[in-house]
MARDREN-512596 format. One record per residue (C-alpha): x, y, z; residue in three letters. Coordinates in steps of 0.001 Angstrom, whole numbers, padded with zeros to 6 digits, always signed. Each point is the difference from the previous one (the first is absolute). Layout:
# residues N
XYZALA;...
***
This chain:
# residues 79
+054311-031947+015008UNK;-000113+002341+002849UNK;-003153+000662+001518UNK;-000428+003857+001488UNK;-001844-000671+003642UNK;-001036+003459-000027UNK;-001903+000179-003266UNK;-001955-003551+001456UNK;-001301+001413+003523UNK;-001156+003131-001932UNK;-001947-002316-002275UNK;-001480-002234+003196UNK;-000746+003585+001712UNK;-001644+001890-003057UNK;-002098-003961-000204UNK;-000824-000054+003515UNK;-001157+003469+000443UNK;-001754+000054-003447UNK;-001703-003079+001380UNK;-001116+001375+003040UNK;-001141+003191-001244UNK;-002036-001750-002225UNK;-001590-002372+002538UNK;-000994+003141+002103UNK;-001305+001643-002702UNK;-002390-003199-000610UNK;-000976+000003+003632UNK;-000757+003826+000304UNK;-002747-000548-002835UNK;-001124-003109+001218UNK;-000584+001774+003121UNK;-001531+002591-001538UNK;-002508-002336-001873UNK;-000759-002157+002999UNK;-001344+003213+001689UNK;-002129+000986-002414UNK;-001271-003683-000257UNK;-000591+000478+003594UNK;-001701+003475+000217UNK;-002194-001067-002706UNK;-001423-003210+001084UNK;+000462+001031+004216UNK;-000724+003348+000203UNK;+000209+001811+003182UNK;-003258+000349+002011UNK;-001100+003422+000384UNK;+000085+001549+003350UNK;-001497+003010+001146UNK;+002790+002488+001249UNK;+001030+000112+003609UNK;-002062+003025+001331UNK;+001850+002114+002028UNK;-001250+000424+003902UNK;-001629+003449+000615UNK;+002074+000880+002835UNK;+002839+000175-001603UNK;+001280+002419+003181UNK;-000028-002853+002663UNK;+001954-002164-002217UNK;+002587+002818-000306UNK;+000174-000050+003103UNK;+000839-003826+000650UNK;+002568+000070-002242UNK;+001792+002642+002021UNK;-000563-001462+003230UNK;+001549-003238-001625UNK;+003012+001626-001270UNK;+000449+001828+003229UNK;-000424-003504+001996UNK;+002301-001986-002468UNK;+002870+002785+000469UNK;-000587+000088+003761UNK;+000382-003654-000074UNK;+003141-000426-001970UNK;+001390+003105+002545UNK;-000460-001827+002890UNK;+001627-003139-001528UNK;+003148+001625-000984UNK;+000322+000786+003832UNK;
***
C-alpha cells in the first residue's frame, strides 16, 4: 500500500491552519466581550476637555523658535 506524502502534508496543513483560524476567531470575540465586560462595569471617568490657552499666538511662536533651534542644532553637529 503506497502512501502519497503529498496528499498527507496537505491534510496536516488544511488541519493546522483550520485550527488556528479557528482559535483566532475565538479570541477576537472573546476580546471583544471582555471589553464590553470592562466598559460596562469600569467606565471611563469623565473629564472636562483640555481648554485651549488664549494666546494661542505666543505658542505659535515657541514652536517655531523650537524648530528653528532643533535644526540649528543638528547643523552645527554635522560640522
Amino acid at each position: 500500500m503506497e502512501t502519497n506524502l503529498t496528499v498527507e502534508a496537505l491534510k496536516f496543513m488544511v488541519l493546522g491552519m483550520g485550527i488556528v483560524v479557528t482559535f483566532l476567531t475565538v479570541m477576537v470575540y472573546a476580546l471583544k466581550f471582555q471589553a464590553k465586560l470592562i466598559g460596562k462595569y469600569f467606565p471611563d471617568k469623565k473629564t472636562d476637555p483640555v481648554k485651549p490657552k488664549s494666546n494661542a499666538s505666543s505658542n505659535t511662536t515657541n514652536k517655531i523658535a523650537a524648530v528653528v533651534a532643533a535644526v540649528q542644532h543638528h547643523k552645527n553637529l554635522k560640522g
